[in-house]
C-alpha positions in Angstrom: -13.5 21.5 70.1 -13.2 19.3 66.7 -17.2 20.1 65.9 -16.0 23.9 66.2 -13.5 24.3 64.1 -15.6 21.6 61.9 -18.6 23.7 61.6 -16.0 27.1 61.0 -14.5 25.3 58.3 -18.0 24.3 56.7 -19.3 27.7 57.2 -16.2 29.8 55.2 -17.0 27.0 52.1 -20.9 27.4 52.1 -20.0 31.2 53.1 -18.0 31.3 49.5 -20.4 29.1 47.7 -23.1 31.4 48.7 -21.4 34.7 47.7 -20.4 32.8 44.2 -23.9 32.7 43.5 -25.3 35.6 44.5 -22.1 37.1 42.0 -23.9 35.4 38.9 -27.6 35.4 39.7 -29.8 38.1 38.2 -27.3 39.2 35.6 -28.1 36.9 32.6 -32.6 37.6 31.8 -31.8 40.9 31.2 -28.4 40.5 29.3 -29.5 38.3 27.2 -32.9 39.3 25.6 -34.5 39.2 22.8 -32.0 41.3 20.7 -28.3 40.5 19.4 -26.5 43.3 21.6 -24.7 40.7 23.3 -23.2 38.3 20.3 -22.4 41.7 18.0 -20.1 43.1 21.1 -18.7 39.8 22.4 -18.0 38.4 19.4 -17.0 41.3 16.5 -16.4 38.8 13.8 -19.6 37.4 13.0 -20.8 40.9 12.5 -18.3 41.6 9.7 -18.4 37.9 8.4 -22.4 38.3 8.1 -21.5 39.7 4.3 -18.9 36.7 3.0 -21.7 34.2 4.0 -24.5 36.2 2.3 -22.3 36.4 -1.1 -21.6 32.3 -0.4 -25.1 31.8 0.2 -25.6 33.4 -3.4 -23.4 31.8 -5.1 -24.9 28.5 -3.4 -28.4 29.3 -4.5 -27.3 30.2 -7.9 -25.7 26.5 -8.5 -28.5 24.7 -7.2 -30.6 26.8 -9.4 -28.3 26.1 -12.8 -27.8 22.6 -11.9 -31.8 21.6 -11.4 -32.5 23.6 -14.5 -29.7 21.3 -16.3 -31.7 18.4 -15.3 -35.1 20.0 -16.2 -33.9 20.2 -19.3 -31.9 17.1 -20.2 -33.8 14.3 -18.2 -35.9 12.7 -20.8 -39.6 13.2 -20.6 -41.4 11.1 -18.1 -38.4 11.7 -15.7 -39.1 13.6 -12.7 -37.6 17.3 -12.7 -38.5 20.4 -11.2 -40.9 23.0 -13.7 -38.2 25.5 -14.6 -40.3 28.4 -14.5 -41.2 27.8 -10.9 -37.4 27.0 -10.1 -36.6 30.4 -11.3 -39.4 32.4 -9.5 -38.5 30.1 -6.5 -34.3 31.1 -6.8 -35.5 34.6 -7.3 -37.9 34.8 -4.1 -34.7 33.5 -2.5 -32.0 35.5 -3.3 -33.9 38.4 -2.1 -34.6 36.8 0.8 -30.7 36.3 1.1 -30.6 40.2 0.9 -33.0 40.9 4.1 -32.1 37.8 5.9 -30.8 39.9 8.8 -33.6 42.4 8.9 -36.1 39.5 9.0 -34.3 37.3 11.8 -34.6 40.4 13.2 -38.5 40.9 13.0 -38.7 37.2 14.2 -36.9 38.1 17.2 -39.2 41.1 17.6 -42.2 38.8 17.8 -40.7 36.5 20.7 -39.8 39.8 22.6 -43.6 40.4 23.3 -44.2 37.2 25.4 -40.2 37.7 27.0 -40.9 40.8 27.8 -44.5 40.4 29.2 -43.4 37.5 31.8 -39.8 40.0 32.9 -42.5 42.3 34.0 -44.7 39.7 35.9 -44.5 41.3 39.3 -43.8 39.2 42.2 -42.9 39.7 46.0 -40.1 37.9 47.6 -38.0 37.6 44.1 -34.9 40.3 46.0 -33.1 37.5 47.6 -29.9 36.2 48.1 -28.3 32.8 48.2 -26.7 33.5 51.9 -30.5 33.9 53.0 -31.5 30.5 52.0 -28.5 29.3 53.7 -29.4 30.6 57.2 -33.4 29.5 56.4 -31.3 26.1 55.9 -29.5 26.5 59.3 -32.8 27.1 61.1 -34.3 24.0 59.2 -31.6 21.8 59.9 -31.3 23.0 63.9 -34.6 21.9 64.7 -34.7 19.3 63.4 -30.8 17.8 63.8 -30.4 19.6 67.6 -27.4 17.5 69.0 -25.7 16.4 66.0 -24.0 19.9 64.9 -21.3 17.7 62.8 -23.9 16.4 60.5 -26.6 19.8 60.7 -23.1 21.4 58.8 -22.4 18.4 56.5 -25.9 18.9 55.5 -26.0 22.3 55.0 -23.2 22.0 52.7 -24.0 19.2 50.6 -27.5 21.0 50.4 -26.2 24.3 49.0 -23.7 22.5 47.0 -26.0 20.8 45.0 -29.0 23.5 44.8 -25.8 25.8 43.8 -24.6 23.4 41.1 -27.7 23.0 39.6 -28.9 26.7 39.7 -25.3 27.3 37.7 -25.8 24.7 35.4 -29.2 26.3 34.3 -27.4 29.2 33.8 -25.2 27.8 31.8 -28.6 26.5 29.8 -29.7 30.0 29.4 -26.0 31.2 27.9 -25.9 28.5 25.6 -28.9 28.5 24.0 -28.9 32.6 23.8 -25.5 31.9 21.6 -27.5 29.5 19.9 -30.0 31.7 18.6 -27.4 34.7 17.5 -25.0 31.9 15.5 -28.9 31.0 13.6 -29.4 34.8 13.3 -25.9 35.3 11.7 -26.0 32.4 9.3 -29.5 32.4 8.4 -28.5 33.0 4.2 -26.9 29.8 3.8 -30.3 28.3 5.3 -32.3 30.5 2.5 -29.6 29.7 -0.4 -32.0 25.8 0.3 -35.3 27.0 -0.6 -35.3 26.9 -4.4 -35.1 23.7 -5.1 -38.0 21.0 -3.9 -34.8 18.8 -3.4 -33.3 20.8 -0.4 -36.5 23.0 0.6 -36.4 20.2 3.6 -33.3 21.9 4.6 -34.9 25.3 4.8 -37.8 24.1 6.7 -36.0 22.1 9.2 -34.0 25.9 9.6 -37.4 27.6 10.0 -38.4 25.0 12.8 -35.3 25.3 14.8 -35.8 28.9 15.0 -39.2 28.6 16.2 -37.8 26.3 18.8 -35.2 27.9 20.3 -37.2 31.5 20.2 -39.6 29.3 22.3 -36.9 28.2 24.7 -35.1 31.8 24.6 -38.9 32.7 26.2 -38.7 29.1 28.8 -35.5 30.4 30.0 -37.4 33.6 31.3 -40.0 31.2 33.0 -37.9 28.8 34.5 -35.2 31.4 35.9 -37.9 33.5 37.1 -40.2 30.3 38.6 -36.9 29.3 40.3 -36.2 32.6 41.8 -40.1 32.9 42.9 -39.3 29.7 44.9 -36.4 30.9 46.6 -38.1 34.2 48.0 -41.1 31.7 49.3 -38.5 29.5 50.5 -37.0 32.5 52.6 -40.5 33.6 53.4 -41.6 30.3 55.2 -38.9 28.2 55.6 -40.3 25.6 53.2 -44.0 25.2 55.0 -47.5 24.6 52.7 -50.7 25.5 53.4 -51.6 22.2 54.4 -48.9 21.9 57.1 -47.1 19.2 55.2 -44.1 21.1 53.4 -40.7 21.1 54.8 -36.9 22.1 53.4 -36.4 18.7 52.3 -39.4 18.9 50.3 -38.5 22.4 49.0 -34.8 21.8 48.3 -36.2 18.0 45.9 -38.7 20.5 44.1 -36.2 23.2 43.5 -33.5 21.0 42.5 -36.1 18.7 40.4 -37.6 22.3 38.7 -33.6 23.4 38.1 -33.0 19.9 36.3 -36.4 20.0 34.0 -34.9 23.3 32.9 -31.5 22.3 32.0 -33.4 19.6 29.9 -36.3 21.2 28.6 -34.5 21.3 25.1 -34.6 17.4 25.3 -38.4 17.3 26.3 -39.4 19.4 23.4 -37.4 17.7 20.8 -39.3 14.6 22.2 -42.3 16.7 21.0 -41.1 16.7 17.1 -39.5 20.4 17.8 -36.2 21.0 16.3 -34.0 21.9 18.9 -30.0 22.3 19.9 -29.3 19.8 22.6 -27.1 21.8 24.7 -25.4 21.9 28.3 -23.9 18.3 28.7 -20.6 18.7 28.1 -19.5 21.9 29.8 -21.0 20.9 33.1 -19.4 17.5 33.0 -15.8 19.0 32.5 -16.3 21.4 35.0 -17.2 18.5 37.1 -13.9 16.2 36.0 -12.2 19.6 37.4 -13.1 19.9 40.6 -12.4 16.1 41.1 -9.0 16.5 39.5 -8.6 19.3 42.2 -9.9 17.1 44.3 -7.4 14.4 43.8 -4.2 16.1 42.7 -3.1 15.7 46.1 -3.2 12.2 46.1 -1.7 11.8 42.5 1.3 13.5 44.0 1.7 11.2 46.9 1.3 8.3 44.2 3.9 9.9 42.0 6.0 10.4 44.7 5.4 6.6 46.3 6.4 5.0 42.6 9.7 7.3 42.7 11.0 6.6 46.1 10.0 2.5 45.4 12.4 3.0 42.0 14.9 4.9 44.1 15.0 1.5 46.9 15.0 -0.8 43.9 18.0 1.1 41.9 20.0 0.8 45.7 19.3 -2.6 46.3 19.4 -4.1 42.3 21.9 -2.0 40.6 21.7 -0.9 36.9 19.4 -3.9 35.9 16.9 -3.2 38.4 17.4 0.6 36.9 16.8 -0.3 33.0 13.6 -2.3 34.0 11.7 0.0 36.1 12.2 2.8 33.4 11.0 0.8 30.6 8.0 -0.2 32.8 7.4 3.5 33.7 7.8 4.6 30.2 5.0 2.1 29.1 2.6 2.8 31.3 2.8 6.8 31.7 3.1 7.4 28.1 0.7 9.8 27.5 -1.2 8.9 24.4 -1.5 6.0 26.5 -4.2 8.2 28.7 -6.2 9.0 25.7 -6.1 5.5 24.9 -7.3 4.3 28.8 -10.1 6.9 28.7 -12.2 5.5 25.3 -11.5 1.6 25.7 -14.6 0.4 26.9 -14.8 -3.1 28.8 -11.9 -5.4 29.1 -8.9 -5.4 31.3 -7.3 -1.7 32.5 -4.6 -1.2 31.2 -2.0 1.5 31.8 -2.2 3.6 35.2 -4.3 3.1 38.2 -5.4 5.4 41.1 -5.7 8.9 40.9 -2.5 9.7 38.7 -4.2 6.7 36.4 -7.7 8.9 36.6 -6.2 12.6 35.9 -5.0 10.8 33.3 -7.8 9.4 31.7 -9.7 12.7 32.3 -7.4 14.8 30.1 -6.9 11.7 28.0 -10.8 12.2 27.5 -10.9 15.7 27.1 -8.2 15.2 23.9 -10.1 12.7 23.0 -13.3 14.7 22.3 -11.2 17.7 20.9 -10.0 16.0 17.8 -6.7 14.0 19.6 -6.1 10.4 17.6 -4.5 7.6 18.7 -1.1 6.4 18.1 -0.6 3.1 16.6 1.4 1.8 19.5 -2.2 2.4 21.5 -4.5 0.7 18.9 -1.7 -2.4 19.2 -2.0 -2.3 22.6 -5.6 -3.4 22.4 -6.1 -4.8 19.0 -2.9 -7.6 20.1 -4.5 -8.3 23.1 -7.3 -11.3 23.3 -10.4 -10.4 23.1 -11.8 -11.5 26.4 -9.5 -9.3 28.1 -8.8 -6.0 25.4 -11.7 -4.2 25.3 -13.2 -1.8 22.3 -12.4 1.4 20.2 -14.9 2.8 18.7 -16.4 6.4 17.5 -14.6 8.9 15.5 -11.9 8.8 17.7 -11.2 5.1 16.0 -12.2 6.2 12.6 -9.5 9.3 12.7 -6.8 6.9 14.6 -7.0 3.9 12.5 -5.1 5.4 9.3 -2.3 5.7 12.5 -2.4 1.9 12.7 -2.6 0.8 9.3 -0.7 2.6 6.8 -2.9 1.3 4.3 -5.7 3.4 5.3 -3.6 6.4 6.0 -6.0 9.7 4.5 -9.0 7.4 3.7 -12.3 8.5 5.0 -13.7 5.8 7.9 -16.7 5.8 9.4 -18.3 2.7 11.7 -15.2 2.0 13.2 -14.9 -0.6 15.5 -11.3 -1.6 17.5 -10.8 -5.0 19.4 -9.1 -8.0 20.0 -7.6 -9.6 16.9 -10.4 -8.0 15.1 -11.0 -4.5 13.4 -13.9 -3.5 11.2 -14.4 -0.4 9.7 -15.9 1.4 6.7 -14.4 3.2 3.7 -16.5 6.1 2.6 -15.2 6.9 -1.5 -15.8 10.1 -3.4 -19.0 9.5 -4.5 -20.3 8.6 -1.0 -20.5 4.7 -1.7 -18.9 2.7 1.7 -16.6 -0.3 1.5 -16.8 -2.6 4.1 -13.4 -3.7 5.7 -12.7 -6.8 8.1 -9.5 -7.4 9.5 -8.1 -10.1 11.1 -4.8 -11.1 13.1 -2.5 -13.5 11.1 -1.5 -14.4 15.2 -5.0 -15.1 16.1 -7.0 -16.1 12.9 -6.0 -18.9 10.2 -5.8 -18.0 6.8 -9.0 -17.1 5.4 -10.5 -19.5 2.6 -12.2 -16.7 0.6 -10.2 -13.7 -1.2 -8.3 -11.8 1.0 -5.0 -9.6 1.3 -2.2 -9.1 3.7 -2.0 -5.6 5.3 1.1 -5.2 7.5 0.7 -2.7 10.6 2.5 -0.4 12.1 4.3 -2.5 14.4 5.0 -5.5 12.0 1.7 -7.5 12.9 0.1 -9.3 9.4 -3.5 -9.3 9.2 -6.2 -10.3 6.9 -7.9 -7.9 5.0 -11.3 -8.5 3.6 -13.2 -6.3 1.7 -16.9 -5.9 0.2 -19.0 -3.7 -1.4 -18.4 -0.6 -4.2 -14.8 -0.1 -4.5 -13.7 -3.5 -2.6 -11.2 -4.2 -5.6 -9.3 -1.6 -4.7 -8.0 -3.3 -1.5 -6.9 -6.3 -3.6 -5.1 -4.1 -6.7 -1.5 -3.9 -7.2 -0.1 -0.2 -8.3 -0.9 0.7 -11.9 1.9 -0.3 -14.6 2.7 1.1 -17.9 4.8 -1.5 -19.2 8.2 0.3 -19.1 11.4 -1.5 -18.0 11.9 1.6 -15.9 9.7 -0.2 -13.3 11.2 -3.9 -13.5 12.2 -3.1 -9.4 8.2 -2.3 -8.9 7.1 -5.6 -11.0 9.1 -7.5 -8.7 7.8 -5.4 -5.1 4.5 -6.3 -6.0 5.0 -9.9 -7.5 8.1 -11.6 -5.9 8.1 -14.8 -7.7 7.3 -13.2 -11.0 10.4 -14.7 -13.2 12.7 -12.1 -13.8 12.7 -9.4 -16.8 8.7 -9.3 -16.0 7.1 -6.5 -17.8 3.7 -5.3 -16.8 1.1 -3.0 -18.2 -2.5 -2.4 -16.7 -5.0 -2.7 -19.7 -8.1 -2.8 -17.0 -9.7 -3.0 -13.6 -8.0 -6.5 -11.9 -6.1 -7.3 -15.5 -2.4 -7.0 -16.7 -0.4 -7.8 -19.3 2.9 -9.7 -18.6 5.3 -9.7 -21.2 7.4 -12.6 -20.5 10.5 -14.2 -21.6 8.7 -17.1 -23.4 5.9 -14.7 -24.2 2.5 -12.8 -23.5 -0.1 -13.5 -21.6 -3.0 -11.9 -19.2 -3.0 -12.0 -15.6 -6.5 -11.6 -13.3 -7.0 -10.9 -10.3 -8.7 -13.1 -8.1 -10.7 -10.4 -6.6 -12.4 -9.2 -9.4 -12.5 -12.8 -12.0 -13.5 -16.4 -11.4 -11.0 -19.0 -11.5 -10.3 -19.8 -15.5 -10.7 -22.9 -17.0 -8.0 -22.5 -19.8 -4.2 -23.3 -18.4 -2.7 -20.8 -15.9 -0.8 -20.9 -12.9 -1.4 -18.6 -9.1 0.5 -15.7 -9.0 0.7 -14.3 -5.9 1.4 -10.5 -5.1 3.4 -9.3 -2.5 -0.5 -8.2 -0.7 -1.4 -11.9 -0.3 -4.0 -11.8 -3.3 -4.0 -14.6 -6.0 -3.9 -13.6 -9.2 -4.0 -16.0 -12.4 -1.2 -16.0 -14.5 -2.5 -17.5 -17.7 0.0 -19.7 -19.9 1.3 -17.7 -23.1 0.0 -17.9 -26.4 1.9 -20.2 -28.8 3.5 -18.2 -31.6 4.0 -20.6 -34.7 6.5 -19.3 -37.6 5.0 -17.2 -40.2 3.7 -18.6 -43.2 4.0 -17.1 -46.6 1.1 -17.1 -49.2 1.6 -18.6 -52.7 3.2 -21.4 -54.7 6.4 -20.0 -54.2 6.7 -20.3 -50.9 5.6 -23.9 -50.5 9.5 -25.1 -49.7 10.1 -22.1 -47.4 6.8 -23.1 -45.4 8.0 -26.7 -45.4 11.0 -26.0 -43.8 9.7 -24.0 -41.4 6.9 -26.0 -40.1 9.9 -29.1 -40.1 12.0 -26.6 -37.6 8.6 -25.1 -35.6 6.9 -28.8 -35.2 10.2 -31.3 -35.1 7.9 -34.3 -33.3 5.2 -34.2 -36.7 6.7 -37.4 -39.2 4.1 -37.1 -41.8 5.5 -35.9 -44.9 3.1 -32.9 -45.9 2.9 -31.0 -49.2 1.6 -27.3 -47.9 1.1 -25.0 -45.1 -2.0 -23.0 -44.7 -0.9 -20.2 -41.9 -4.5 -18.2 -42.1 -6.0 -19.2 -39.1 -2.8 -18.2 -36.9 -4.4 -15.0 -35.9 -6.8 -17.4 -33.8 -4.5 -19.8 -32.7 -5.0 -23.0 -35.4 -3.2 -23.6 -38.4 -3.3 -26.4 -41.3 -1.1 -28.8 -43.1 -2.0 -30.9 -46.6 -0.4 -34.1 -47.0 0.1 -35.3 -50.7 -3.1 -38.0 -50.8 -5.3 -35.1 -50.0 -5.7 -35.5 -46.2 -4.5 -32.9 -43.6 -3.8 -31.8 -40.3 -5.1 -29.1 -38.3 -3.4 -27.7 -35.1 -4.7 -25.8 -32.3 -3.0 -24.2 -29.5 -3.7 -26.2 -26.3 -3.3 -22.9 -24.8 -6.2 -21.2 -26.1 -8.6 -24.4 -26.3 -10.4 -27.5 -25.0 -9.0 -31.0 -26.0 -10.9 -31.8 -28.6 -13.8 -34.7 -28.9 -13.3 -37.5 -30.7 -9.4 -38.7 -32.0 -6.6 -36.3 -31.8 -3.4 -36.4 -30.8 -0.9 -33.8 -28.8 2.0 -32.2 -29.9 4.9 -30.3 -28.9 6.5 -27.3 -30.6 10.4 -25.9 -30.9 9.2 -23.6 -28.1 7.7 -26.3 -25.5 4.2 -25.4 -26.2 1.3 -28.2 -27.1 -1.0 -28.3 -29.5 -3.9 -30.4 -30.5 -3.5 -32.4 -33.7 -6.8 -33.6 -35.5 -6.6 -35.9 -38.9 -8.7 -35.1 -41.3 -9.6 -36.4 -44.5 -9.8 -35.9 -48.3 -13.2 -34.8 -49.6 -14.9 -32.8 -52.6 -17.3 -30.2 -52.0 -19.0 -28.0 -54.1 -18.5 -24.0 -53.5 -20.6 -21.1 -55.1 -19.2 -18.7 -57.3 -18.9 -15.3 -56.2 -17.6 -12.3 -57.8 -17.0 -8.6 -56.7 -19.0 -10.0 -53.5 -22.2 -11.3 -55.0 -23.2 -14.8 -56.2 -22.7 -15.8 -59.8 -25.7 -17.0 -61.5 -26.6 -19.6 -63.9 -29.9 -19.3 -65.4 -32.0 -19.4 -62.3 -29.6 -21.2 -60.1 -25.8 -20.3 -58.3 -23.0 -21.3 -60.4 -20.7 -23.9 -58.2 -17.3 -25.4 -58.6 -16.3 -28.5 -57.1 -13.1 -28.0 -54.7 -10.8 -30.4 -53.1 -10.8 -29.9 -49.2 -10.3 -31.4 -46.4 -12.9 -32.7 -43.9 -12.3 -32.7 -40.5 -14.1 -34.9 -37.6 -14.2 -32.4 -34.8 -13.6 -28.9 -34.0 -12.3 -28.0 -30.4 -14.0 -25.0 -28.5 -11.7 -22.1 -27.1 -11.7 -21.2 -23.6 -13.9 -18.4 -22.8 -12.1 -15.2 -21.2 -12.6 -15.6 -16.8 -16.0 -14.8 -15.6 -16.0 -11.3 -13.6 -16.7 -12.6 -10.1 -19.9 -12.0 -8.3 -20.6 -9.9 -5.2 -18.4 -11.2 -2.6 -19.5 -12.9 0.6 -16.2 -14.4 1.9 -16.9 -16.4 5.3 -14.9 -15.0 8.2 -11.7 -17.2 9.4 -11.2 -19.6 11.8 -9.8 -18.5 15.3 -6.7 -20.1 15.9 -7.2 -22.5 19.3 
């Protein structure tokens, strides 16, 4: 009784199967030919669109024209440049071809209709057949050789006809596809013309030219494989699978069929293994229609899940009270979000996380389906695996990481990313700038890593985490810089955002790329960034911005009194430098303030000698015997004794030397010699290309 209503059940599903493909077999050869019937009625649009992308394709052509005549004629000679005169005969040849792109496409497809057309009328016998004949040939197979099992005979006649079915449609589906491919090359073909003028994009054009040769090659396979395949199927019906040999049987019919099916579907791979240019199509509409039917499949039982966590909630609220309530709902909540899904279905390895059986895999399905249709992630679900260790969180990676990370890191919110790469207290990615150049970017969990020893900065996440960012390449300065200042008061609040323990009434003003200038309270003075200079040698102190980076505060510039010139001023410029340098005993007689604007000045005391001072800020101690001082302000400068000498000068006058006779005229002056002269500190070294060594893992 249980085999009967077994084998009716079987035979009203292969019954349906049978009439679903006898519905779509024989309707797509001669649908789908060699002309664009099909894509002008289905799809109206491209027809009327056909004239915006001919006038875009001119206006392309025209600017690749003017812009390699530009460098024709402004490279300097030697440099490699297109001849003009050929570059215009070239755009000109183009533009008309732009014209008649249709009309040509056209004539191409006129060519392939000859060998299409000469295989449709190949005439064959047994080719008027029907997918509910092979399943009775398949019955008769089956009940000779399976006579007392009639459970499995219908199993097998099922799973048969399922798969030849499946694979039949999915060839189909090959046949569709690359027919739309075709019309879409037919229907842009002038931006692929607008390419041919110039030597540097004629690649482009030529790689166009081979994909239509292609795929007017495979628009004449599909004729030969649909029509091989239905060929088999009437000689399948005809003799039940037998060869001339005596050695054939349905088994070996139904592997060949299904193995000459599959070489269709992938004949577009097999040729572009050849060098062809060809559209790889078909893999991802079969493989959703597959998800589908398992989803049908296991609806059911996501139900009964759903309905198994609810009633377990409902005994635990009864028994556990409000508590008991709160918890399950918070545990619900967080692991049937449903980002969460689209999370679960593009982590690979690690631990699962999130929902299991078949709500967990309906789930993931349409979490995988967002995923490939331009969903992102949330940053809750990149900190669900980039928190996690990595022996047990798995990896992100693909676009759907380079498009979710911005999510994550506000930092890199409407940056380009490419190379993206999500997991456990690690994330790398790549910046992509204007001009194409890619930066590089490591970061690393505060919680996981130590603190690097190289240049870094501190990028806070979405949910409050600290990592370290690490950047190299073009443009990696721009991960370490602090927001451009102008030097108004206006943004005092700002100064102290981006430099806490700057002391307070801190003005700023960006002079270049990694430099400020701080106007202080006791001064000015340059700050560098880390990032882009060497450590300095002349006195500074580590500033650090609010980002993590170091930047070097350099110690302001000693500002002595101004000196006045002359004889009358000698008292006033005593009196002064007695104020400016209190600590300095030695009676002196003048001031000599020239040499201010490069931070020395000099003193004459009244047997002749002198003093020179330099600002300790802007040089090396000196060599030999000096000693330090301190000004009003708390700044030190270098003090070097020097002594009384004679020396004899030229005579110059209106610029040029005086002569006497044959020789310069000289006068004997009174000056001072000193021992030694201190070197100044040379402005920070730009830093080199930067290699920093990733951090420790915390144990």
């Amino acid at each position: 009784m249980l085999d009967w209503i077994f084998e009716g059940i079987v035979d009203w599903v292969s019954g349906v199967v049978t009439q679903l493909m006898d519905a779509v077999s024989g309707l797509f050869l001669s649908a789908l030919g060699t002309d664009m019937l099909a894509m002008e009625e289905y799809f109206p649009f491209i027809t009327k669109a056909f004239t915006v992308l001919q006038y875009a394709a001119w206006t392309l052509l025209a600017l690749i024209t003017v812009w390699q005549l530009f460098r024709a004629l402004t490279v300097p000679l030697g440099g490699e440049t297109e001849n003009p005169w050929s570059l215009l005969l070239r755009g000109a040849v183009f533009a008309t071809l732009i014209g008649f792109a249709k009309p040509i496409f056209l004539y191409a497809l006129t060519i392939a209709r000859a060998p299409y057309t000469a295989l449709m009328d190949v005439e064959l016998t047994g080719e008027d057949f029907t997918f509910s004949g092979v399943e009775n040939v398949l019955k008769s197979g089956l009940a000779t050789l399976i006579s007392t099992a009639s459970v499995v005979g219908t199993i097998l006649i099922i799973i048969l006809m399922v798969a030849l079915g499946w694979n039949y449609f999915k060839l189909l589906l090959e046949v569709v596809e690359r027919y739309v491919v075709v019309g879409i090359l037919c229907y842009t073909s002038p931006l692929a013309y607008s390419m041919g003028a110039s030597k540097s994009t004629a690649p482009v054009f030529k790689a166009w030219c081979r994909m239509v040769g292609s795929q007017l090659l495979l628009l004449v396979m599909n004729v030969w494989f649909l029509r091989g395949f239905h060929s088999s199927i009437g000689q399948y019906i005809g003799n039940g699978g037998a060869l001339s040999n005596g050695q054939g049987s349905i088994f070996l019919w139904l592997f060949c069929a299904i193995a000459f099916l599959k070489t269709g579907q992938r004949f577009d791979a097999y040729l572009s293994s050849l060098g062809l240019n060809v559209a790889q199509t078909g893999s991802g509409l079969g493989v959703e229609l597959m998800a589908a039917a398992r989803m049908v499949s296991g609806i059911g039982g996501g139900f009964r899940s759903a309905g198994n966590v609810f009633r377990t909630a409902g005994t635990a609220a009864a028994g556990a009270g409000t508590r008991m309530q709160g918890s399950f709902a918070s545990g619900f909540a967080s692991r049937f979000k449903g980002n969460s899904f689209v999370r679960d279905s593009v982590v690979q390895g690690g631990v699962r996380m999130g929902a299991g059986g078949s709500v967990g895999f309906i789930g993931r399905m349409f979490g995988g389906m967002a995923a490939r249709n331009g969903a992102t992630l949330t940053g809750d679900s990149i900190a669900s695996v980039a928190a996690r260790p990595p022996e047990s969180s798995g990896s992100i990676a693909g676009e759907i990481a380079d498009r979710s990370l911005g999510n994550y890191f506000p930092n890199l919110k409407g940056q380009s990313l490419t190379g993206t790469e999500i997991t456990g207290g690690r994330i790398h990615t790549n910046v992509v700038g204007a001009d194409g150049g890619q930066t590089a970017v490591e970061l690393y969990s505060a919680a996981q890593y130590e603190r690097p020893s190289g240049i870094h900065s501190v990028a806070e996440a979405s949910d409050g985490s600290r990592w370290y960012q690490m950047a190299s390449g073009p443009g990696a300065g721009a991960f370490y810089d602090v927001p451009a200042f102008t030097g108004s008061p206006a943004e005092a609040t700002q100064v102290l955002s981006s430099f806490p323990d700057a002391p307070e009434g801190t003005l700023l003003r960006t002079v270049g790329a990694g430099e400020l200038e701080a106007t202080l309270p006791d001064g000015t003075a340059m700050w560098y960034n880390s990032a882009y200079f060497e450590e300095p040698d002349a006195p500074h102190r580590v500033m650090q911005s609010s980002g993590g980076v170091d930047w070097y505060a350099m110690q302001p510039y000693a500002v002595p009194p101004v000196f006045e010139p002359g004889d009358d001023a000698i008292d006033y410029n005593r009196a002064q430098f007695r104020t400016f340098m209190p600590g300095y005993e030695t009676p002196i007689a003048t001031v000599d303030g020239a040499g201010i604007p490069d931070g020395y000045f000099e003193v004459r005391h009244e047997n002749g000698s002198g003093t020179r001072f330099y600002d300790a800020a802007r040089y090396e101690a000196p060599h030999g015997s000096y000693r330090q001082y301190e000004d009003a302000g708390g700044n030190s400068w270098y003090g070097i004794q020097g002594e009384a000498a004679i020396e004899r000068r030229p005579v110059y006058e209106n610029g040029k030397p005086v002569y006497e006779g044959s020789s310069v005229k000289t006068v004997t002056v009174e000056t001072v010699r000193y021992p030694s002269k201190p070197s100044r500190y040379r402005e920070p070294a730009a830093r080199g290309k930067n290699e920093s060594r990733p951090p420790q893992r915390r144990r």
